[in-house]
N, C-alpha and C positions, 0 to 999 in steps of 0.2 A: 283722325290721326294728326293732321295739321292743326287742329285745339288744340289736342296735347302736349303737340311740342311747344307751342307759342304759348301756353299757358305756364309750363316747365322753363321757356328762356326768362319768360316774367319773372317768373320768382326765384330765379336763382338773380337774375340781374337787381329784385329789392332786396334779396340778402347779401349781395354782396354792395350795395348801395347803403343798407344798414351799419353790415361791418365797415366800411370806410367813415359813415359817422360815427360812429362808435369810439373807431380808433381817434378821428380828429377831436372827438369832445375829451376823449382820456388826455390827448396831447395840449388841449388848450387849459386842460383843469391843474393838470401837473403843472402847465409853464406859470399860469396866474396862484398854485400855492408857492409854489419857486419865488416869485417875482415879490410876492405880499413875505418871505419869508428873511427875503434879499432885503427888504427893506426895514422889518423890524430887526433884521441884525446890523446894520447899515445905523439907523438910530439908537439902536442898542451902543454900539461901540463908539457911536459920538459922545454920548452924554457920558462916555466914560473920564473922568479925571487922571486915571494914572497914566504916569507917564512912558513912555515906549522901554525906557531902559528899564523900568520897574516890571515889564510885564512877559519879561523873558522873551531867547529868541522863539520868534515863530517857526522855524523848524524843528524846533527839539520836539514836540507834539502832535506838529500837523497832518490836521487828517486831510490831504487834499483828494482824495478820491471818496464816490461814493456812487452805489447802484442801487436800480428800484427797479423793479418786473412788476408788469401790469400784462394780466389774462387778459386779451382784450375779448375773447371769447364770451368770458363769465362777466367782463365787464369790473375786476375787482381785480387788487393783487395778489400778488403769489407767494404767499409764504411757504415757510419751511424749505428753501431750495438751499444747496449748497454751490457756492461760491467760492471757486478758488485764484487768485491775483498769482500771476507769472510776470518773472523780465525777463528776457530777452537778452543771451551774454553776446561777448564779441564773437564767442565758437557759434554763433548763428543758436546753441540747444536754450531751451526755456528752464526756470529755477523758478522754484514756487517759493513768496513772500509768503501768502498768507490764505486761510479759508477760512469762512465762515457759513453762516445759514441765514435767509431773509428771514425778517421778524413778519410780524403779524400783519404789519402794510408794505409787505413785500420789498422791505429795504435793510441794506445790510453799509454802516459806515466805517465799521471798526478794523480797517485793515491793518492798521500798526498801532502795535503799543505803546504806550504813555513812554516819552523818553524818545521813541523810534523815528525816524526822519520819515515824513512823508516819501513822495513819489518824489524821483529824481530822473533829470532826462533821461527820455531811453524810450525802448516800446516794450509794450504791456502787452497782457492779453486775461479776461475773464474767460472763466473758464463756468457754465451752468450747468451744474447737471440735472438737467429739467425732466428726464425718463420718469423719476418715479415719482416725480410730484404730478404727470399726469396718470402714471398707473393709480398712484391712490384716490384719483377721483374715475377710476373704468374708463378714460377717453384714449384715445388710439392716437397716435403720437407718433411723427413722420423724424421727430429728434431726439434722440438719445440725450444730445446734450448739445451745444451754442456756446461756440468763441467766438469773441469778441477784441479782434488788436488793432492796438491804437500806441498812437504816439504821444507822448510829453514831449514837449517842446519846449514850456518854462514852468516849471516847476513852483513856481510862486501861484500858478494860479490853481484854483478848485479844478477837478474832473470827475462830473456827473456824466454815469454813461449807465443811462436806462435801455431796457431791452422792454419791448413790446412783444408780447408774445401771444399766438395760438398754436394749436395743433400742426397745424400744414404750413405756417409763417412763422416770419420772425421780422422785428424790422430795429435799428437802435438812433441815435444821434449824440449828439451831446450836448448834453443838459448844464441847467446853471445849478 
């Protein structure tokens, strides 16, 4: 009986030794295409010649927000989820911006339309409805759905806010 158990704390302790690599190799793979991405847009917009007044304001378009969901489960992202963007009025109630659905690597950036000002101070929140994107794969599912609120603070910058997700977890930060 004492094998059993001590064979049982084993291997829940290398699965859950796994899923915590799992999750750090997803997190370091994300931040190094992030960082290699940062950089080709980075040299991208150097070698650009036009000039700043030529190139309109950057808030008439700006997409400063953007999410990515990664299964860390299956080790892959999570398409097809819908995604819905709330702000936060002075009555304390929420007002939905905008939804969408994660594409095929589990990322969705298009919260406002061409013209639309990006994210302006205030607090957000994502809203995931992640239920039946694990119904359609048969796995049991402790969330219906994952919000996510956060603060802008300066509005000039980008806000990547990845959610990590399995079954029984969830974890986020923010991303570049």
């Amino acid at each position: 009986m004492r094998c059993a158990r001590r064979h049982q704390s084993r291997q829940h302790l290398a699965r859950t030794a796994l899923s915590v690599a799992l999750t750090v190799l997803l997190i370091a793979t994300t931040a190094a295409a992030a960082a290699v991405a940062a950089a080709a847009s980075s040299s991208a917009s150097s070698s650009t010649s036009v000039p700043p007044t030529e190139q309109g304001d950057a808030t008439d378009t700006m997409q400063n927000l953007s999410t990515h969901i990664l299964d860390t489960t299956r080790g892959k992202p999570a398409p097809e989820v819908p995604v819905t963007l709330y702000v936060r009025a002075a009555s304390q109630s929420w007002t939905k911006v905008s939804t969408g659905i994660t594409d095929g690597d589990g990322r969705f950036r298009s919260f406002f339309a061409d013209g639309q000002p990006g994210l302006a101070a205030g607090v957000y929140k994502l809203h995931f409805d992640v239920g039946p994107y694990f119904r359609s794969r048969s796995v049991e599912s402790l969330y219906p759905f994952i919000e996510i609120v956060f603060t802008v603070a300066d509005p000039t910058q980008h806000y990547h806010i990845p959610l990590l997700l399995n079954p029984f977890g969830y974890s986020t930060y923010r991303g570049s």
